[in-house]
N, C-alpha and C positions, 0 to 999 in steps of 0.2 A: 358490446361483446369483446372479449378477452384477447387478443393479438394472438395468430399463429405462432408457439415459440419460436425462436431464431435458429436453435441451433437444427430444430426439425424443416424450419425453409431452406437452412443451408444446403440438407440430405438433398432436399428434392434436387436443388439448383444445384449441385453436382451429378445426380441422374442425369437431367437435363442436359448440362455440358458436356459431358460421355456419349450423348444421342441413345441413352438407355431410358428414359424416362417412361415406365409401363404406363398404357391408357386402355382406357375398355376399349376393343374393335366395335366398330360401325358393323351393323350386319348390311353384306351386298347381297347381290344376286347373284353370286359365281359359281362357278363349278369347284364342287367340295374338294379337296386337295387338302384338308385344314383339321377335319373333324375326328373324333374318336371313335365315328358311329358305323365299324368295322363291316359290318353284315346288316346295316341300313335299317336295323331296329327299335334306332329312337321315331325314323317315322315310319315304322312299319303298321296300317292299319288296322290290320288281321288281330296283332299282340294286343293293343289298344283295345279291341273289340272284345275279347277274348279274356281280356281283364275284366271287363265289367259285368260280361257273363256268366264267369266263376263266381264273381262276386254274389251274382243275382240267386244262382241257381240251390247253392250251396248255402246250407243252414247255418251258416259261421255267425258266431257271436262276436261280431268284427266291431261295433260299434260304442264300445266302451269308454272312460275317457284316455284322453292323453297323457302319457307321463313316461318316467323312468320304468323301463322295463321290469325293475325289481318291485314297483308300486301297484303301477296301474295300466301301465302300456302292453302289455307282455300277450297281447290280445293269441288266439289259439294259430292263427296262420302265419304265427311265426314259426312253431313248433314242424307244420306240416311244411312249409318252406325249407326250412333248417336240415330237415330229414332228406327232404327230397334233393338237397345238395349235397348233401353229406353222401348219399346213394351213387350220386351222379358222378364226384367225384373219388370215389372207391375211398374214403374219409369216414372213423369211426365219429367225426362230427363236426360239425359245423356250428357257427358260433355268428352272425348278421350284425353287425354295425355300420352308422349311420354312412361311411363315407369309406371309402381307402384311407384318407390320411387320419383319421379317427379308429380305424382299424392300426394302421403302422405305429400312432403315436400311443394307443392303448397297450400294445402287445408292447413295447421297445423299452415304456420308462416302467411296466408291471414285473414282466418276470426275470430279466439277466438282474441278477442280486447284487450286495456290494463283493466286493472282491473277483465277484464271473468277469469275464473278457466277452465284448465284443469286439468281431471281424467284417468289418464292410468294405464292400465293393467300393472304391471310391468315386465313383458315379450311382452312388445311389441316390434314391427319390430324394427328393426334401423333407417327405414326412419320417422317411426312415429318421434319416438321420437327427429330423427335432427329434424322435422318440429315443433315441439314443442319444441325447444331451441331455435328456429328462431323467436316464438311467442314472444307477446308482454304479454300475457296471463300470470294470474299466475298458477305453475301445481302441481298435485300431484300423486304420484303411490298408487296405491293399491297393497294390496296383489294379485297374483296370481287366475285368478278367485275365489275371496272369498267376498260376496255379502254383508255380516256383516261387512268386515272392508270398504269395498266400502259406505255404509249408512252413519258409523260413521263419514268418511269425509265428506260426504255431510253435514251434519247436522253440523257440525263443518266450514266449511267453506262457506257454503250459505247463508250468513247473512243479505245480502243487494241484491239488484234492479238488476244483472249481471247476464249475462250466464253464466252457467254450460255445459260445453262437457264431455261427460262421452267415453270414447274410449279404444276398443277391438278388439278382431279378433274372428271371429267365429271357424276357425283353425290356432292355435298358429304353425309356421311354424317348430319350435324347438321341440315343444314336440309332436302333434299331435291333442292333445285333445281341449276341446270345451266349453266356458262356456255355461250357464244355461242364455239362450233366452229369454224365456219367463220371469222367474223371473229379469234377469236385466231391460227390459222392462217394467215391472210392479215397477220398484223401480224408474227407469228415468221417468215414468208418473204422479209417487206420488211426488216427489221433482220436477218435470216440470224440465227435465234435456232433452240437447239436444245428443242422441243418436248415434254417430258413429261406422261403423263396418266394419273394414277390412275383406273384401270375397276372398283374392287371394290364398286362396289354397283347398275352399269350391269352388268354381266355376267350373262344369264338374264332381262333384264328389257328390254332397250333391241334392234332389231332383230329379222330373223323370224325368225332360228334364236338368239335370245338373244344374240348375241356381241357386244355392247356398243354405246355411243352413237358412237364414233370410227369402227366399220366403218360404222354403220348411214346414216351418212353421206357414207361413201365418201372418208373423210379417210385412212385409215391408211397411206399411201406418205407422208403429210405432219408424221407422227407419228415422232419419236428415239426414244422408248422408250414402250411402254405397259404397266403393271403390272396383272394380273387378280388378284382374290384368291379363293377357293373357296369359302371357310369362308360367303358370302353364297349367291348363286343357284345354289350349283351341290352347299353341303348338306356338304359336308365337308375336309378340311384341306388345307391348303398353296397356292401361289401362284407365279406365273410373271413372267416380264419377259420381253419379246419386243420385236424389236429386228434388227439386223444380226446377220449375223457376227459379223460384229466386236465388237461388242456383245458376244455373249455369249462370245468368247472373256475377254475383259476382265472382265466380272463371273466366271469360272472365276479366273483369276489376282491379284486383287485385291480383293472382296466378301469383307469377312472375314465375314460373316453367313453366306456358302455355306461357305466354307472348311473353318472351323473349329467344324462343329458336325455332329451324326451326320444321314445321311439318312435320307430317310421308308422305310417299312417298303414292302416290296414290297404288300403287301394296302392301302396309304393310296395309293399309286404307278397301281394299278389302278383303286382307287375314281376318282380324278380322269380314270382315262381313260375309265372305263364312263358318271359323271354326263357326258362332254361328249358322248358317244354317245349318251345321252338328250337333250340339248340339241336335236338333232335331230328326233326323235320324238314329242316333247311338246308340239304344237304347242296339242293341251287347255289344257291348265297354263300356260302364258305367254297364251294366250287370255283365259281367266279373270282370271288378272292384270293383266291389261291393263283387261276392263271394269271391274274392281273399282276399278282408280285413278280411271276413268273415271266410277263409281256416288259414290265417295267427296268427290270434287270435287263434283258436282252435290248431295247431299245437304249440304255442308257451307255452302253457300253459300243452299239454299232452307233451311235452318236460322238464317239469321243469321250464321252462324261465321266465314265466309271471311276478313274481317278479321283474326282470331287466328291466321289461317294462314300461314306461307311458302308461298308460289307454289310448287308444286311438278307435277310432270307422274309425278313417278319413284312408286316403292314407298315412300319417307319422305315422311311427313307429318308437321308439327309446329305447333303450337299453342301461341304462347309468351304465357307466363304469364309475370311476372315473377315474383321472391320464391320460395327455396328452400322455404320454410315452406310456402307458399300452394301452388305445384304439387305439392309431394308429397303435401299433405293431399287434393288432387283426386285424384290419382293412387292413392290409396291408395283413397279410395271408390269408384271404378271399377273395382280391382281385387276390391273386397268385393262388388262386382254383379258378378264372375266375367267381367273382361274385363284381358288381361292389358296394361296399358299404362304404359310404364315416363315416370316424371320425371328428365329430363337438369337438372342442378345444376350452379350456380357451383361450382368452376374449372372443371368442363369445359366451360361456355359464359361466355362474358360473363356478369359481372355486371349482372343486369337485361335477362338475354336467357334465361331459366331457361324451359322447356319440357314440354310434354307429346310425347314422340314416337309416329307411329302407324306401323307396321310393316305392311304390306298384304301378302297372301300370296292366290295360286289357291284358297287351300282356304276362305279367309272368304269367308262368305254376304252377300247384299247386306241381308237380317236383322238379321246380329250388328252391320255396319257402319249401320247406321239408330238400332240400338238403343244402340252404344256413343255416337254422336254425338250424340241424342237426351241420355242421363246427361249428355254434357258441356253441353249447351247450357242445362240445368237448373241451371249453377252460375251462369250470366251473363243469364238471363229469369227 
């Protein structure tokens, strides 16, 4: 067998000596502090059940074979999925692919054209941003939700007859927090700037029937495209963009991310329509979520902590710790008192922006969150 190239052993063994070197986690037995599964839908039985029932009951010609949606995959509960999001989201349509980052990187390197400008938050996803090195487009970062240097580019760089895409997340999945809605919207209407907004960690947790921060404000006519993703509040796979028409004829003819790759199975096709049908119903489960952000703020702050915290109102909480070494060795001890709470590392934050993230779910107790914050506050009193 062929020697590991050199110069690729090198990468690792500087990962390595950084104390960054990613490895799959071991699964324990802890208490979730870690997961994305917002409103406890990935093991909720009921949806599970409820899947296979529609499946059963309903005459769907769901068995066909596998492929590219344009071939042979395109089975018919896509369509009633499709609709039923598209309703849910007050969206003239909805458009399912395989993943978030197959949604971001479809939509990013497909429609800003050459000579269009894109504008990104400079803490966006990593999918955004591959799909925006994929573009033909030309980009720029802004500061971190800050609206005044977001202007100044515009006005600096709108000079001629092109699109503008202006692109954010309504919850930054790193830090927690949320820009200013309204005022971005009111700055993209004044410069005629077309509006993108990543929903994948607002979805199931922002709004009364969970449908994100963009509806819950009653912004979504003022919104170009917005991208939900599943795999967070809603428990299991795949992800939409919703949009015009037009829109989503365009993402059909040009999203090589849709194109060229097999559809989801009819039984993952259903899940997604069953979890938004619970969306509905759970008004428990988004309850409890809700006071739980609301316990968690208020404990973290008669602790001392607030300081170590990004501002956040969402289900992410983060506690940043500088130093690879330093947060995962907390991290690691929290995890040996049976509380599952993962250490975000340089590269995927800034360096000297290295964290503790806190994952908030319906199903943690106001207990477990007392007692995990309590361990953390024991590293800094």
């Amino acid at each position: 067998m062929k020697l590991f190239p050199t110069a690729l052993t090198q990468k690792l063994q500087q990962r390595e000596a950084s104390n960054a070197l990613r490895e799959l986690p071991i699964s324990k037995d802890c208490i979730d502090f870690a997961s994305n599964d917002y409103l406890g839908f990935a093991k909720k039985e009921a949806i599970f059940n409820h899947t296979h029932a529609y499946l059963m009951q309903n005459d769907l010609k769901v068995n066909g074979a596998t492929g590219s949606r344009l071939i042979s995959g395109n089975h018919n509960l896509y369509a009633i999925t499709e609709d039923f999001i598209a309703n849910f989201h007050q969206a003239s349509s909805a458009l399912i692919f395989n993943s978030g980052y197959d949604a971001n990187v479809g939509f990013f390197s497909s429609l800003p054209l050459r000579n269009d400008i894109i504008l990104y938050d400079e803490l966006c996803h990593a999918s955004i941003r591959d799909g925006i090195t994929m573009s033909n487009a030309k980009s720029y970062k802004f500061q971190h939700n800050d609206m005044e240097d977001l202007e100044s580019i515009i006005k600096r760089c709108h000079t001629e007859p092109v699109e503008v895409y202006v692109v954010t997340e309504s919850v930054f999945s790193m830090d927690g927090d949320c820009p200013n809605l309204e005022e971005l919207v009111a700055l993209c209407e004044k410069y005629n700037c077309n509006l993108v907004i990543d929903e994948a960690h607002a979805l199931g947790v922002f709004g009364e029937n969970g449908e994100g921060l963009v509806q819950s404000l009653g912004l979504q006519d003022k919104v170009f495209a917005r991208i939900v993703t599943f795999g967070k509040g809603l428990g299991c796979h795949g992800a939409a963009i919703m949009g015009s028409e037009e829109l989503k004829s365009y993402l059909i003819n040009f999203a090589r991310s849709f194109i060229y790759t097999t559809g989801l199975s009819p039984h993952s096709v259903a899940t997604i329509l069953i979890a938004y049908q619970h969306l509905k119903t759970e008004k428990e489960a988004m309850h409890n979520l809700k006071q739980n952000i609301q316990f968690f703020n208020q404990e973290k702050a008669q602790r001392g902590l607030k300081s170590l915290f990004v501002y956040s109102k969402s289900a992410i909480q983060c506690a940043i710790i500088p130093g690879n070494e330093k947060v995962k060795s907390i991290a690691a001890n929290l995890q040996e008192n049976g509380f599952d709470v993962k250490a975000i590392l340089s590269p995927t934050v800034p360096e000297g922006q290295e964290r503790l993230r806190f994952c908030l779910h319906s199903y943690n107790s106001e207990e477990e969150i007392s007692k995990v914050l309590q361990l953390l506050s024991n590293f800094f009193f």
